[in-house]
PQR file of N, CA, C, O and H, with PARSE charges and radii, in Angstrom:
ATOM      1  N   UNK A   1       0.846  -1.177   0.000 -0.4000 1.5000
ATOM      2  CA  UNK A   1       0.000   0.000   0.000 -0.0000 2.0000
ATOM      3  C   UNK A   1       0.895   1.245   0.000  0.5500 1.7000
ATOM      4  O   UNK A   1       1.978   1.340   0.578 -0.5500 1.4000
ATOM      5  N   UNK A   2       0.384   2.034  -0.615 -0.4000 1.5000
ATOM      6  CA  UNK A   2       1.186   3.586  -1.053 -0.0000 2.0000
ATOM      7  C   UNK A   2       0.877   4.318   0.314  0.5500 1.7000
ATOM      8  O   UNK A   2      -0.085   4.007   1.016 -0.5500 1.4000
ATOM      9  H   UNK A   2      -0.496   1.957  -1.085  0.4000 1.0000
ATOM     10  N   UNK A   3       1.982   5.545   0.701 -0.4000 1.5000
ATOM     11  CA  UNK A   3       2.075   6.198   2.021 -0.0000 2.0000
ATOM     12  C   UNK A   3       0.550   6.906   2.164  0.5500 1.7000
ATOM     13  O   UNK A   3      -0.079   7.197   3.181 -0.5500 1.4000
ATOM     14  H   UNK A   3       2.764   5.798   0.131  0.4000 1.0000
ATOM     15  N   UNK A   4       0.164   7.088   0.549 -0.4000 1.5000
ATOM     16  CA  UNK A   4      -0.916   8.201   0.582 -0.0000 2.0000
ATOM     17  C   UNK A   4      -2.171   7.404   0.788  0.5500 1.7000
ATOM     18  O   UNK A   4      -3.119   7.949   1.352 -0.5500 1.4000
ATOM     19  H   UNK A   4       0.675   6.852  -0.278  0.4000 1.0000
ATOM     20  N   UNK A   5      -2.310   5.463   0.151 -0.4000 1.5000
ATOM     21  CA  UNK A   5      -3.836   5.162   0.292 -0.0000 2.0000
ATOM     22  C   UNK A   5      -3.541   5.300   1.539  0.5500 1.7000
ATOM     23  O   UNK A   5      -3.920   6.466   1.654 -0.5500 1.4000
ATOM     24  H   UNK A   5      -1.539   5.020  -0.308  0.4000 1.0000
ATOM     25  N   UNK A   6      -3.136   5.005   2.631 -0.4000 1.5000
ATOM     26  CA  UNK A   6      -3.141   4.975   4.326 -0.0000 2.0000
ATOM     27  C   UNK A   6      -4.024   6.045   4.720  0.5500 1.7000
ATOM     28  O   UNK A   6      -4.593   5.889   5.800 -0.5500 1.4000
ATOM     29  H   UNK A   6      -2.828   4.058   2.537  0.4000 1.0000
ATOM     30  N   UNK A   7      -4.318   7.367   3.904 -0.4000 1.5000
ATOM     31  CA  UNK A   7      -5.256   8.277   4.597 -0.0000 2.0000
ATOM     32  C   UNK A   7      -5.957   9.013   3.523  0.5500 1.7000
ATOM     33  O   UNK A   7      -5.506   9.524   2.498 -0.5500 1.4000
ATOM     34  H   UNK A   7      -3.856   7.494   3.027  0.4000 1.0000
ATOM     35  N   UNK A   8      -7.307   8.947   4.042 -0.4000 1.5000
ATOM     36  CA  UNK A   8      -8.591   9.293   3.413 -0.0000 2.0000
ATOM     37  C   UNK A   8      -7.887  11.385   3.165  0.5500 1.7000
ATOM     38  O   UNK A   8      -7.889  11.929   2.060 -0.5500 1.4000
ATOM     39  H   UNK A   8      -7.675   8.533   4.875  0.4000 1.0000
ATOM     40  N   UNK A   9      -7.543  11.890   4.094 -0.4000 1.5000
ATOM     41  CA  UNK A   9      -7.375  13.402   4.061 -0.0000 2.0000
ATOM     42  C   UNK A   9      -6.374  13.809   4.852  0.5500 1.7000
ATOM     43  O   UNK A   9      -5.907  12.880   5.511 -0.5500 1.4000
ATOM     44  H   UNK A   9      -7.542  11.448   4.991  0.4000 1.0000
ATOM     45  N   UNK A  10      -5.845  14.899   5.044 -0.4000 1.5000
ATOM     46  CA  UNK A  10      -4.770  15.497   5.515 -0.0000 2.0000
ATOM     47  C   UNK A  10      -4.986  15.460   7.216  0.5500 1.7000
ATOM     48  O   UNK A  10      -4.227  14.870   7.985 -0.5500 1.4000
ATOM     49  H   UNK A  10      -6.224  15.654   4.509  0.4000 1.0000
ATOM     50  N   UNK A  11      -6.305  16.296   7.649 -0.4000 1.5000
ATOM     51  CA  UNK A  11      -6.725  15.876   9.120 -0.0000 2.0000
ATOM     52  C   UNK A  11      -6.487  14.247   9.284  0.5500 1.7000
ATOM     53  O   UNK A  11      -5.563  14.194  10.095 -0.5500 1.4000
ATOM     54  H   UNK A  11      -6.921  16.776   7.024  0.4000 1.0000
ATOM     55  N   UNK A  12      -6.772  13.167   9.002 -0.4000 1.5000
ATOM     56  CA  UNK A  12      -6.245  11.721   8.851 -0.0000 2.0000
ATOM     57  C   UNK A  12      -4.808  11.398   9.412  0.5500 1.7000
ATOM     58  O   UNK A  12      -4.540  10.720  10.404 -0.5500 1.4000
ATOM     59  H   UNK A  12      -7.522  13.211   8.342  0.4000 1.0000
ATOM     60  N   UNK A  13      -3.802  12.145   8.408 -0.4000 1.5000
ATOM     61  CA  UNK A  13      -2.535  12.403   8.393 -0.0000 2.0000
ATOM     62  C   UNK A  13      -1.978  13.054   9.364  0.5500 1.7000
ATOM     63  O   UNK A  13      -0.976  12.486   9.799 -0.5500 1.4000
ATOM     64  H   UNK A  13      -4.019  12.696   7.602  0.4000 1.0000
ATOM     65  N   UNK A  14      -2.273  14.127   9.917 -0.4000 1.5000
ATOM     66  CA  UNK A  14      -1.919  14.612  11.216 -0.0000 2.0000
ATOM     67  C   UNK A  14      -2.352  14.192  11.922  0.5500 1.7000
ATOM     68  O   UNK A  14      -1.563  14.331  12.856 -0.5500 1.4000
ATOM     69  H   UNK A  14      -3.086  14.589   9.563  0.4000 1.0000
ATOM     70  N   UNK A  15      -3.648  13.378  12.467 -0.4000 1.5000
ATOM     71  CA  UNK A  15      -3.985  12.706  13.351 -0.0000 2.0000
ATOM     72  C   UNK A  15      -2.804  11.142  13.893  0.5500 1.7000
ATOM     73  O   UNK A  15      -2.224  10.966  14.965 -0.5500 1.4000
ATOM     74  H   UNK A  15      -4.289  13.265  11.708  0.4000 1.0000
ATOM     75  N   UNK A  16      -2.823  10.548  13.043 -0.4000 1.5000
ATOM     76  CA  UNK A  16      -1.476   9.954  12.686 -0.0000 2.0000
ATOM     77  C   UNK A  16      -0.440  10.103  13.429  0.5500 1.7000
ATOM     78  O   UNK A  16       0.101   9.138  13.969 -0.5500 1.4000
ATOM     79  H   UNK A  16      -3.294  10.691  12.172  0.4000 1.0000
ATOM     80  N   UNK A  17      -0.030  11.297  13.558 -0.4000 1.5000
ATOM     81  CA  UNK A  17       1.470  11.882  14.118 -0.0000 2.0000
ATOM     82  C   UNK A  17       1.044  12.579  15.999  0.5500 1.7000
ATOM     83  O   UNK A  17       1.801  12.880  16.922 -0.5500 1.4000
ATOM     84  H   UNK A  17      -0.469  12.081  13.119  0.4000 1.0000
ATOM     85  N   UNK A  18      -0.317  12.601  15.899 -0.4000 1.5000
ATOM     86  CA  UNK A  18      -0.465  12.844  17.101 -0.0000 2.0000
ATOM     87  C   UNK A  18      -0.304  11.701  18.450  0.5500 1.7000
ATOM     88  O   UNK A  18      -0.830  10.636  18.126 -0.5500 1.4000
ATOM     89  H   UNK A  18      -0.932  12.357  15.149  0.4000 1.0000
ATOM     90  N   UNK A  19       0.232  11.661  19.736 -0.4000 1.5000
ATOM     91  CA  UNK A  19       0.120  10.895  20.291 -0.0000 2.0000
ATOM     92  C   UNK A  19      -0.935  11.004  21.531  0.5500 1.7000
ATOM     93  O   UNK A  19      -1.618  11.991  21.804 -0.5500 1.4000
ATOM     94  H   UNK A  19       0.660  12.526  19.999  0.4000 1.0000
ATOM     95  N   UNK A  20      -0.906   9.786  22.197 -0.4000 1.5000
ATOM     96  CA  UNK A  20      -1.778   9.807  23.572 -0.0000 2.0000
ATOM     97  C   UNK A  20      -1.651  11.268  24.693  0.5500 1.7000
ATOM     98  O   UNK A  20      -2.492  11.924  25.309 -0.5500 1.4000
ATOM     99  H   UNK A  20      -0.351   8.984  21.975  0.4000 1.0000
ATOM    100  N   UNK A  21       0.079  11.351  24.542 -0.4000 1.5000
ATOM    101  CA  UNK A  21       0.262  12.626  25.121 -0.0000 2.0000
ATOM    102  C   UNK A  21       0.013  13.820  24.869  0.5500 1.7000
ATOM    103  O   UNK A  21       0.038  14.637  25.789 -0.5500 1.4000
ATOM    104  H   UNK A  21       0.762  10.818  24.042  0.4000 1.0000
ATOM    105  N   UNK A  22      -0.261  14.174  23.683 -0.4000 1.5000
ATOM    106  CA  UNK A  22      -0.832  15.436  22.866 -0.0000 2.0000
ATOM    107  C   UNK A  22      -2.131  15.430  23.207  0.5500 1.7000
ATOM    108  O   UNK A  22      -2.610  16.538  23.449 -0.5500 1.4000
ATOM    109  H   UNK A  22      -0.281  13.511  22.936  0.4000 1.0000
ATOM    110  N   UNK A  23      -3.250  13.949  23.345 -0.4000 1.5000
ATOM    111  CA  UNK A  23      -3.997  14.576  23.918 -0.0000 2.0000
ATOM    112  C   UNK A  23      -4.477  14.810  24.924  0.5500 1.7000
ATOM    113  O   UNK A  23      -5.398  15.614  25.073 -0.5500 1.4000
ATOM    114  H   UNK A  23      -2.861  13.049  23.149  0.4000 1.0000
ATOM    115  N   UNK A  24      -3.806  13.979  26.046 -0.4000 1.5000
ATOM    116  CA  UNK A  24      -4.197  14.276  27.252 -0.0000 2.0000
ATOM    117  C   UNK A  24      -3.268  15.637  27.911  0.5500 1.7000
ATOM    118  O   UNK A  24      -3.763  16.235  28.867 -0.5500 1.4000
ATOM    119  H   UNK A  24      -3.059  13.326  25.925  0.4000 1.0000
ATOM    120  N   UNK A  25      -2.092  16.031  27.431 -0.4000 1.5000
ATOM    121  CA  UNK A  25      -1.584  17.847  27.699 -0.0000 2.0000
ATOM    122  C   UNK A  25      -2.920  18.789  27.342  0.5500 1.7000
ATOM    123  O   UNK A  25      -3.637  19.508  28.038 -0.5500 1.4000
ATOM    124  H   UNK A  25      -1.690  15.545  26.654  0.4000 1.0000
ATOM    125  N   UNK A  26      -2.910  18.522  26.257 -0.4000 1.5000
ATOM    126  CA  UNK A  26      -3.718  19.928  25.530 -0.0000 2.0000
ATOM    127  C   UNK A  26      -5.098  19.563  25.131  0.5500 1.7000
ATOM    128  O   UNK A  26      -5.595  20.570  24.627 -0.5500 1.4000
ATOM    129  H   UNK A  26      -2.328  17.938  25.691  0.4000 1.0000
ATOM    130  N   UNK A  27      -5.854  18.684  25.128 -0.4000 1.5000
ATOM    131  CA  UNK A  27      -7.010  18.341  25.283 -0.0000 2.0000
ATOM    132  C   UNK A  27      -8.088  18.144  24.145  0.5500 1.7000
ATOM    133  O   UNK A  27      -9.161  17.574  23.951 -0.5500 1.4000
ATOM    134  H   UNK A  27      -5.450  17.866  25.538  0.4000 1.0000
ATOM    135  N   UNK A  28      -7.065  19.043  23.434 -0.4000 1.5000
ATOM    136  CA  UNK A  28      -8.052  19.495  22.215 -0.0000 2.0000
ATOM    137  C   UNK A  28      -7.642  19.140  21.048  0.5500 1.7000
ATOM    138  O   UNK A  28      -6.640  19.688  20.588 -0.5500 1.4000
ATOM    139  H   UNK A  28      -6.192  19.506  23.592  0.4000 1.0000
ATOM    140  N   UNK A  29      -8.322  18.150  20.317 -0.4000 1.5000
ATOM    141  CA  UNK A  29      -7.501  17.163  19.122 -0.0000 2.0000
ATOM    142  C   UNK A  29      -6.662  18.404  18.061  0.5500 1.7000
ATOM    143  O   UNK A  29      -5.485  18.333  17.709 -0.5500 1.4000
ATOM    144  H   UNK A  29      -9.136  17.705  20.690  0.4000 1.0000
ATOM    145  N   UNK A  30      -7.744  19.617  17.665 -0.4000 1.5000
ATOM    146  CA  UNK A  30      -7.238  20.770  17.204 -0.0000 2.0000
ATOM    147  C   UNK A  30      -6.293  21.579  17.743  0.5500 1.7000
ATOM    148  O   UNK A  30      -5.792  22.463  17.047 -0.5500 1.4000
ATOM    149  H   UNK A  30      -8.701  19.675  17.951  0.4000 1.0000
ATOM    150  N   UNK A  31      -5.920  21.395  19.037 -0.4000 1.5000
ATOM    151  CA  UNK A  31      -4.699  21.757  19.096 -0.0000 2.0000
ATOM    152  C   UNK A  31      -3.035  20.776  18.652  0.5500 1.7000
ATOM    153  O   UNK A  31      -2.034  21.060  17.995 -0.5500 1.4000
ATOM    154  H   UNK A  31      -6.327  20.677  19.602  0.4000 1.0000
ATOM    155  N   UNK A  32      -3.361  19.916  19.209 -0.4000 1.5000
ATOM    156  CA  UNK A  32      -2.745  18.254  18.607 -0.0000 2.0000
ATOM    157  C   UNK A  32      -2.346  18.674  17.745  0.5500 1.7000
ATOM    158  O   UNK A  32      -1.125  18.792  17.643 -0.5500 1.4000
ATOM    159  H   UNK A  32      -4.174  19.685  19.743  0.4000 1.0000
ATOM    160  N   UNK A  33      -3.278  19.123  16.653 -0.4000 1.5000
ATOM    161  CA  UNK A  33      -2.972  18.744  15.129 -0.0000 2.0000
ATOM    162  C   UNK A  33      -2.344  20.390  14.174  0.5500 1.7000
ATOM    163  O   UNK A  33      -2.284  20.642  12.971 -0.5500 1.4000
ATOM    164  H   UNK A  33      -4.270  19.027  16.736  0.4000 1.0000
ATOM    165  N   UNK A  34      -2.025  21.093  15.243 -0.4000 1.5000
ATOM    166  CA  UNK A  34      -1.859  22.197  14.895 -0.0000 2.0000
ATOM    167  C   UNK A  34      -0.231  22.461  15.244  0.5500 1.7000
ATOM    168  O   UNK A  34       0.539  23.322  14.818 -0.5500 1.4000
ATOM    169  H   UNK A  34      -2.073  20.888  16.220  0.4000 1.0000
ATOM    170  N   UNK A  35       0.011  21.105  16.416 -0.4000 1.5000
ATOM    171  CA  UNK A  35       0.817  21.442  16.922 -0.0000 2.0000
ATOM    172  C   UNK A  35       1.892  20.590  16.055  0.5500 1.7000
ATOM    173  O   UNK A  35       3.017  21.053  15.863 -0.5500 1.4000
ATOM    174  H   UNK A  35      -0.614  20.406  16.762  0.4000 1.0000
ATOM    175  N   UNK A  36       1.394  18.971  15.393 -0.4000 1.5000
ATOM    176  CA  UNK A  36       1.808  18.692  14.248 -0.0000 2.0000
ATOM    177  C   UNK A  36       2.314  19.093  12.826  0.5500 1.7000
ATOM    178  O   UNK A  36       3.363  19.027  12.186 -0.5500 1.4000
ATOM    179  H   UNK A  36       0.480  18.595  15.549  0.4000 1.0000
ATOM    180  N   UNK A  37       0.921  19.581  12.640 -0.4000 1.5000
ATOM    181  CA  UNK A  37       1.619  20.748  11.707 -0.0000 2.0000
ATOM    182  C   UNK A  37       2.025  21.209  11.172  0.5500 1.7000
ATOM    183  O   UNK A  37       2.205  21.262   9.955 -0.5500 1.4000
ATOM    184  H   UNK A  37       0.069  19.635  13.159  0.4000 1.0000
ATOM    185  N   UNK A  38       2.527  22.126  12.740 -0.4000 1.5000
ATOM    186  CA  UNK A  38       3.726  23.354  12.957 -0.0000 2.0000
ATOM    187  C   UNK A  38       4.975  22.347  12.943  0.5500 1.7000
ATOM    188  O   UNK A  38       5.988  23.038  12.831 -0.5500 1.4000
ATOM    189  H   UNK A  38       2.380  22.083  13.728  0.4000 1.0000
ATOM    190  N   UNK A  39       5.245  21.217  13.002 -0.4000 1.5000
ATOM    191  CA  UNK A  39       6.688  20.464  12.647 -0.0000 2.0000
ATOM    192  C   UNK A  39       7.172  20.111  14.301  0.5500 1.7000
ATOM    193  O   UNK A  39       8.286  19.693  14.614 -0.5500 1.4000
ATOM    194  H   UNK A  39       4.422  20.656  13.093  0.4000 1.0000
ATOM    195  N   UNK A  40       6.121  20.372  15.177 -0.4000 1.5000
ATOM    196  CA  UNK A  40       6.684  19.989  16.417 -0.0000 2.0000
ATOM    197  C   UNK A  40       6.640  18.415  16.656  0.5500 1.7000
ATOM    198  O   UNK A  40       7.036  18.089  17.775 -0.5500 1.4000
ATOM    199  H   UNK A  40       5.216  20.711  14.923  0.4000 1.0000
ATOM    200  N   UNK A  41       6.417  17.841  16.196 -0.4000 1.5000
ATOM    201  CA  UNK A  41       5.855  16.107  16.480 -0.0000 2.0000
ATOM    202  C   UNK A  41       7.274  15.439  15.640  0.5500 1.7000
ATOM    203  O   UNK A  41       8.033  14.586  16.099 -0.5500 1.4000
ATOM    204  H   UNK A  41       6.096  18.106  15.287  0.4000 1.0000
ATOM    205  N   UNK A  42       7.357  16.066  14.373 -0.4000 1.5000
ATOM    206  CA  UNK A  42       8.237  15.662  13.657 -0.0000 2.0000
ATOM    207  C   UNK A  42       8.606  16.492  12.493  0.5500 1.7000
ATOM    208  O   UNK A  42       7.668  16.947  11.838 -0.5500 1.4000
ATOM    209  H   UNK A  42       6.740  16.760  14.000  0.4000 1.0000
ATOM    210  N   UNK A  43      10.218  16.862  11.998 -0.4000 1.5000
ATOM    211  CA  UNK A  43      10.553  17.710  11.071 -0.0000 2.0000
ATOM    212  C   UNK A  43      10.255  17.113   9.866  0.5500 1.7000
ATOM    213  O   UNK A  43      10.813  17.669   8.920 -0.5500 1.4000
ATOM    214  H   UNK A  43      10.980  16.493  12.530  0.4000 1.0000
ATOM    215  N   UNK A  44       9.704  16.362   9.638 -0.4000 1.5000
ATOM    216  CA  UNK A  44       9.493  15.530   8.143 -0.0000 2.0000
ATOM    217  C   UNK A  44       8.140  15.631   7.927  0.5500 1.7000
ATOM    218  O   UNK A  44       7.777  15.166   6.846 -0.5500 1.4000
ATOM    219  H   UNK A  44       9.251  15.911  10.407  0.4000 1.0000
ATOM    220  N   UNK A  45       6.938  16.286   8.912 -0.4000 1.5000
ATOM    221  CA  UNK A  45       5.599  16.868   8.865 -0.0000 2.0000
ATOM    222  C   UNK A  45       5.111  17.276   7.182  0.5500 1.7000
ATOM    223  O   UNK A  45       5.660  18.328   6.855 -0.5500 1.4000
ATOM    224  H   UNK A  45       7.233  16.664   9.790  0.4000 1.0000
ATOM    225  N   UNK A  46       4.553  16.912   6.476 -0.4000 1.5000
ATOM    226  CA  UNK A  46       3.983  17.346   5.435 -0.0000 2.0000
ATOM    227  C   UNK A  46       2.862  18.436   5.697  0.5500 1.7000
ATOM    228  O   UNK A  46       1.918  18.604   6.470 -0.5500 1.4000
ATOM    229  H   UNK A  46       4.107  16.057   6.742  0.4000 1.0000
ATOM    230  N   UNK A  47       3.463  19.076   4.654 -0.4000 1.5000
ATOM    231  CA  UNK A  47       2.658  20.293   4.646 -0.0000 2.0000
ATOM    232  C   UNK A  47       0.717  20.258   3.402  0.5500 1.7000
ATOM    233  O   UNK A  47       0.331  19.808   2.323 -0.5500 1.4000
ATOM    234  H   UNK A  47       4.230  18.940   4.027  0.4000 1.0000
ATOM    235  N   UNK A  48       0.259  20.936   4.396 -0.4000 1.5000
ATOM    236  CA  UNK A  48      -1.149  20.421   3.683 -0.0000 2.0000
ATOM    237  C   UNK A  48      -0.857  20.532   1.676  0.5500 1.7000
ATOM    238  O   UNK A  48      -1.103  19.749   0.759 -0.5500 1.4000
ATOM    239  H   UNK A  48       0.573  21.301   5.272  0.4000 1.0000
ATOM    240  N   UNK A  49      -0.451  21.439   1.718 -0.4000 1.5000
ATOM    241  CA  UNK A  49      -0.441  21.363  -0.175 -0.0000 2.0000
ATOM    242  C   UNK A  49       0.238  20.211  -0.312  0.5500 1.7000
ATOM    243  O   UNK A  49      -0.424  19.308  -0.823 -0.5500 1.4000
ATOM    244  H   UNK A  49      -0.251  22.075   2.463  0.4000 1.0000
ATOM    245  N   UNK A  50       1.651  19.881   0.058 -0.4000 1.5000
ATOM    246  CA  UNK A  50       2.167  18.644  -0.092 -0.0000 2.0000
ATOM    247  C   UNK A  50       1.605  17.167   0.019  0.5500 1.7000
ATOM    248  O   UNK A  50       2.107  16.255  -0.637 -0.5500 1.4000
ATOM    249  H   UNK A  50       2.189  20.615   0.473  0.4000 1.0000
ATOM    250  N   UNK A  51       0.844  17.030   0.634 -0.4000 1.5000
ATOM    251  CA  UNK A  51      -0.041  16.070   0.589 -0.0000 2.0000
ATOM    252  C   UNK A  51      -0.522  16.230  -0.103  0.5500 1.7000
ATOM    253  O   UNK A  51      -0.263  15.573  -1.111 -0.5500 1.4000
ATOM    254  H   UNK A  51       0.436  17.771   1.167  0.4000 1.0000
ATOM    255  N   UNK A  52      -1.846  17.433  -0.168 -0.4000 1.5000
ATOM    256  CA  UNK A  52      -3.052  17.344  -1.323 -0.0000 2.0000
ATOM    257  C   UNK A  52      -2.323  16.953  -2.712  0.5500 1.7000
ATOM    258  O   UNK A  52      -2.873  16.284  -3.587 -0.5500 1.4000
ATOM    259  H   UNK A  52      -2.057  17.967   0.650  0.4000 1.0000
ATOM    260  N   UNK A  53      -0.855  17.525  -2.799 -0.4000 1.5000
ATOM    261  CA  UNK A  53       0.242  16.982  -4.309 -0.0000 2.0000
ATOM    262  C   UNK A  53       0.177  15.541  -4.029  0.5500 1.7000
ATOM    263  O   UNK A  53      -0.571  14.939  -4.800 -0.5500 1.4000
ATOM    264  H   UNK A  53      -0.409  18.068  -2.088  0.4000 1.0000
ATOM    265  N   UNK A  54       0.693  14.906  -3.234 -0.4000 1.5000
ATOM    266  CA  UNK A  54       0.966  13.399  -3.009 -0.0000 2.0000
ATOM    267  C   UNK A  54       0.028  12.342  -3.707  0.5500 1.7000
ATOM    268  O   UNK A  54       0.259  11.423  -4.493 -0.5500 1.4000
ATOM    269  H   UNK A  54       1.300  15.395  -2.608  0.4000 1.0000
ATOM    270  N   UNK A  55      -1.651  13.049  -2.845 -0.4000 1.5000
ATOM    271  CA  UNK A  55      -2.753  12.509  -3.060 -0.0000 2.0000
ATOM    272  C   UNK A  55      -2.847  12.773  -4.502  0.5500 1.7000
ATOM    273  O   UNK A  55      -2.162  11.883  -5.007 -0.5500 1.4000
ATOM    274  H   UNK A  55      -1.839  13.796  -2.206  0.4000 1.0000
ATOM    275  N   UNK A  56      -3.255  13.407  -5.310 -0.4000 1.5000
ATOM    276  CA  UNK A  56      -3.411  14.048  -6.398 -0.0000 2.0000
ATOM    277  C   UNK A  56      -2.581  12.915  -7.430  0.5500 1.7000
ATOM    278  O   UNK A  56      -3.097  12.161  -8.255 -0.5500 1.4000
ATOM    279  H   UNK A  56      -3.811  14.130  -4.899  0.4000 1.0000
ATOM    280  N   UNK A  57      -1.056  13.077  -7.068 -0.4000 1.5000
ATOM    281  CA  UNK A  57       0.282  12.368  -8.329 -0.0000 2.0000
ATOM    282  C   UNK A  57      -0.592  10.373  -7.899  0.5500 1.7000
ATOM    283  O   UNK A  57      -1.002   9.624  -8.787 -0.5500 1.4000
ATOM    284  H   UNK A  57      -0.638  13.690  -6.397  0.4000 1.0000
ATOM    285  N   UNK A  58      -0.622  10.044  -6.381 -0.4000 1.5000
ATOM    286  CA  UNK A  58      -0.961   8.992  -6.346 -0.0000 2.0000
ATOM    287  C   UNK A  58      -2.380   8.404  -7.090  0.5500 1.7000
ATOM    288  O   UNK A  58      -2.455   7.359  -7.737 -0.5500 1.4000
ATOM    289  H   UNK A  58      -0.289  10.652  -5.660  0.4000 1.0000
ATOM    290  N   UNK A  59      -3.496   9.379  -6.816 -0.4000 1.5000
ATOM    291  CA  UNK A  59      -4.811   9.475  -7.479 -0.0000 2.0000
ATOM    292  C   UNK A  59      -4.731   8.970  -9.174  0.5500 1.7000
ATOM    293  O   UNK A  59      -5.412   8.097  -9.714 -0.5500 1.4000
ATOM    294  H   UNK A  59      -3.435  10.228  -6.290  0.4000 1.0000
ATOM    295  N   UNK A  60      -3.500   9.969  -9.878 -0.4000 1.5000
ATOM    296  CA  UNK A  60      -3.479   9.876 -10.911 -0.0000 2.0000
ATOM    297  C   UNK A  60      -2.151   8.047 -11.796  0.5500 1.7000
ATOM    298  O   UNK A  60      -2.257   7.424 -12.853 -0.5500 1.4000
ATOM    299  H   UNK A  60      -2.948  10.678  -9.440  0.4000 1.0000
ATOM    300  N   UNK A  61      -1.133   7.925 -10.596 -0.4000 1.5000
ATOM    301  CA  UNK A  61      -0.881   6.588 -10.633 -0.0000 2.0000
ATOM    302  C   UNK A  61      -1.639   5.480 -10.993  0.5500 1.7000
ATOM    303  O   UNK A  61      -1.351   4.692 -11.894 -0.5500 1.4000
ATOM    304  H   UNK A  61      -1.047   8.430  -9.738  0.4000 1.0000
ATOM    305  N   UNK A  62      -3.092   5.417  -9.918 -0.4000 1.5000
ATOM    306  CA  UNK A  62      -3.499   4.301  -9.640 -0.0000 2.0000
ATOM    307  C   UNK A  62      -5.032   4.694 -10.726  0.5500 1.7000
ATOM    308  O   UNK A  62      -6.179   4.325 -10.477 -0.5500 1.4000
ATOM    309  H   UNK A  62      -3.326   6.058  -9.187  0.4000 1.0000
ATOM    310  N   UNK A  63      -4.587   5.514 -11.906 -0.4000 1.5000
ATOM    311  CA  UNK A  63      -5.609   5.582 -12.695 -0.0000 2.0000
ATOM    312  C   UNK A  63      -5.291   4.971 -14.134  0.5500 1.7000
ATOM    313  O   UNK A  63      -5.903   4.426 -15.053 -0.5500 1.4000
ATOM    314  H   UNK A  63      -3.654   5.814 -12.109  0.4000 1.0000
ATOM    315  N   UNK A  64      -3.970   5.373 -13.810 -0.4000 1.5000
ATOM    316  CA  UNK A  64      -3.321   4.959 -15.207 -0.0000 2.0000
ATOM    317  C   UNK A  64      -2.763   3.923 -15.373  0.5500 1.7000
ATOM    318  O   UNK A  64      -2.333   3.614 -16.484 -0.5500 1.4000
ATOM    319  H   UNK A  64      -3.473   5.816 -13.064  0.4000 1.0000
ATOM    320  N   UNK A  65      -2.622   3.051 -14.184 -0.4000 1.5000
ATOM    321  CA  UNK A  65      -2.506   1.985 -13.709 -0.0000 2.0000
ATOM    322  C   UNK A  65      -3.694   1.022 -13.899  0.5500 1.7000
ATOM    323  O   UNK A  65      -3.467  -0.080 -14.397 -0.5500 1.4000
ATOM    324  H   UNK A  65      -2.971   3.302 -13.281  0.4000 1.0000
ATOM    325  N   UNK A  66      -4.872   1.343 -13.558 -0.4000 1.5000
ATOM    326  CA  UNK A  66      -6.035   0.820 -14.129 -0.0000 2.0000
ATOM    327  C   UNK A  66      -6.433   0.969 -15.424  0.5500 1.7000
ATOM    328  O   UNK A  66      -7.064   0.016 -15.881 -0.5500 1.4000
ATOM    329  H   UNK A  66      -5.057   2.239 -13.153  0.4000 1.0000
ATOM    330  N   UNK A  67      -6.231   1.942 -16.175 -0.4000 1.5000
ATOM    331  CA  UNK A  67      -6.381   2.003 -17.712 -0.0000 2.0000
ATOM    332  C   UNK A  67      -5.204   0.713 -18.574  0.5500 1.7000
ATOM    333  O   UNK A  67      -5.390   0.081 -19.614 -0.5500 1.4000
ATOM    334  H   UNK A  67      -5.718   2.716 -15.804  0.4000 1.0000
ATOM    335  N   UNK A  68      -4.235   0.709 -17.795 -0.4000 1.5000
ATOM    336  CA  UNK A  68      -3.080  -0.317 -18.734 -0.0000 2.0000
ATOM    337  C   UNK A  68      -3.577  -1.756 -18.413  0.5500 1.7000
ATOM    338  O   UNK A  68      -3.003  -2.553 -19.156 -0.5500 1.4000
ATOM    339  H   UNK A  68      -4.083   1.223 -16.950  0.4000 1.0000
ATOM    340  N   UNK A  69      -4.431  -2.352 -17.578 -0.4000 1.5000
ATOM    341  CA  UNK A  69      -5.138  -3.746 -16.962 -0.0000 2.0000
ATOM    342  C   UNK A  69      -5.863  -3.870 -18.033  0.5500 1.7000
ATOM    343  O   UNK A  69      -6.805  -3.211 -18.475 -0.5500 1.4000
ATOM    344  H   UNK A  69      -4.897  -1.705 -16.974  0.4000 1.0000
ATOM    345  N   UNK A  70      -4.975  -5.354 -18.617 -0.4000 1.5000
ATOM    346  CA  UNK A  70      -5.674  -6.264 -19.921 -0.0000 2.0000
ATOM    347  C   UNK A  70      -6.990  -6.710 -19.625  0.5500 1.7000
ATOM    348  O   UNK A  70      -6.768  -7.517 -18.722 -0.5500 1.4000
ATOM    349  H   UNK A  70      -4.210  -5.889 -18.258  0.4000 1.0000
ATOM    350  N   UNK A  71      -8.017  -6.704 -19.776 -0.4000 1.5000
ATOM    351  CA  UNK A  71      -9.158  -7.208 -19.474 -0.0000 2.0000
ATOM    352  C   UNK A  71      -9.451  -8.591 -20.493  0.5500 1.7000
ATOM    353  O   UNK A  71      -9.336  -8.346 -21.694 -0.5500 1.4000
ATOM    354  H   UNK A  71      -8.199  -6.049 -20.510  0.4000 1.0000
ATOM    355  N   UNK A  72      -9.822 -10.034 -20.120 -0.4000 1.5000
ATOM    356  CA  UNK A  72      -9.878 -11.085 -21.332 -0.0000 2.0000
ATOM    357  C   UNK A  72     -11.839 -11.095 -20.919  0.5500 1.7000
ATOM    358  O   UNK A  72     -12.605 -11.801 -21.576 -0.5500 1.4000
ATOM    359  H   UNK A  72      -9.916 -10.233 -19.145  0.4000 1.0000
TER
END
């Protein structure tokens, strides 16, 4: 499975990177995920356009990928 089928949307994706401790500090999943993000969870954090690109190049993979399937 590709990094990108793993999540339906970007909230998905930062949810992901959030832990148990993010939410029991700060309480608030929206803060969690804000705090993700911002690159605090991890410096390799994708940025929302970067994903929506990911999703998008993968979207278009697994299309053209289905158009080349020999059908008998």
């Amino acid at each position: 499975m590709a990094f990108f089928d793993q999540f339906e949307n970007y909230e998905d994706y930062l949810d992901s990177l959030v832990t148990e401790d993010d939410n029991m500090y700060l309480g608030e999943l929206e803060y969690a995920r804000a705090l993700v993000e911002l690159g605090y969870r991890s410096s390799g954090t994708l940025s929302r356009q970067l994903f929506d690109q990911g999703k998008e190049e993968r979207a278009a993979e697994k299309s053209i990928s289905n158009r080349n399937l020999i059908y008998f």
